[in-house]
N, C-alpha and C positions, 0 to 999 in steps of 0.2 A: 532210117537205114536204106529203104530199098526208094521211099520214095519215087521221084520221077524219073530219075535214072535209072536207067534197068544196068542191075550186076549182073556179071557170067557167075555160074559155079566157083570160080579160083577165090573172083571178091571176098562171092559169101562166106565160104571155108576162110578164109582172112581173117575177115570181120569177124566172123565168129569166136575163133580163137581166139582175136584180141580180147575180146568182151573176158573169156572162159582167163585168159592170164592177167587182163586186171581186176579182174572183180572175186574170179574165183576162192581167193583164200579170206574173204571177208563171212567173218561169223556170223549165224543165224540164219533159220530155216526161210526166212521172210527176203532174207536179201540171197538166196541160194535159189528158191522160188522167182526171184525176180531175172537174175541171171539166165536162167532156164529158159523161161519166155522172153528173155532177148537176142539169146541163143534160136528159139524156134522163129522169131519172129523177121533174124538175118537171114535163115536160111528156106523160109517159106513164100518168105515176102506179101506176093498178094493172096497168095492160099492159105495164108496166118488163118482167117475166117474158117474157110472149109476144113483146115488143119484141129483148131480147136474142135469145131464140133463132131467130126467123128469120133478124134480124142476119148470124148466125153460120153459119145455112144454106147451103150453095153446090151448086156440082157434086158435092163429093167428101162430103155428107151434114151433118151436125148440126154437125160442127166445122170445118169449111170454113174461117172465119173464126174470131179469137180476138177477144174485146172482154175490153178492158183497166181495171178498173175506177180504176185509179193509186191514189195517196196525196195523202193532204191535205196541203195546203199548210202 
């Protein structure tokens, strides 16, 4: 998605929504999961990394949270 060409904001909200109108009405937690993280993944780009791990930060340290990367549709 973001790869070597760097998007502006307008792209990624593009991208994103495309991802959210084709994939969005496909059943199951796994593929709604998957969506999700492609969704964060258009709109974080290279902080996708820094992004997940605070995510996942909480009271009880680094893996407080699980983020669920799913499978594709």
């Amino acid at each position: 998605m973001c790869g070597s060409g760097k998007m502006n904001d307008k792209q990624k909200i593009k991208t994103a929504l495309e991802f959210i109108s084709q994939y969005g009405g496909i059943d199951g937690a796994h593929h709604k999961a998957w969506l999700i993280d492609q969704v964060v993944r258009t709109l974080t780009c290279e902080q996708y990394t820094k992004w997940i791990k605070e995510y996942c930060f909480g009271d009880d340290g680094d893996n407080t949270y699980e983020w669920d990367e799913g499978i594709p549709p």
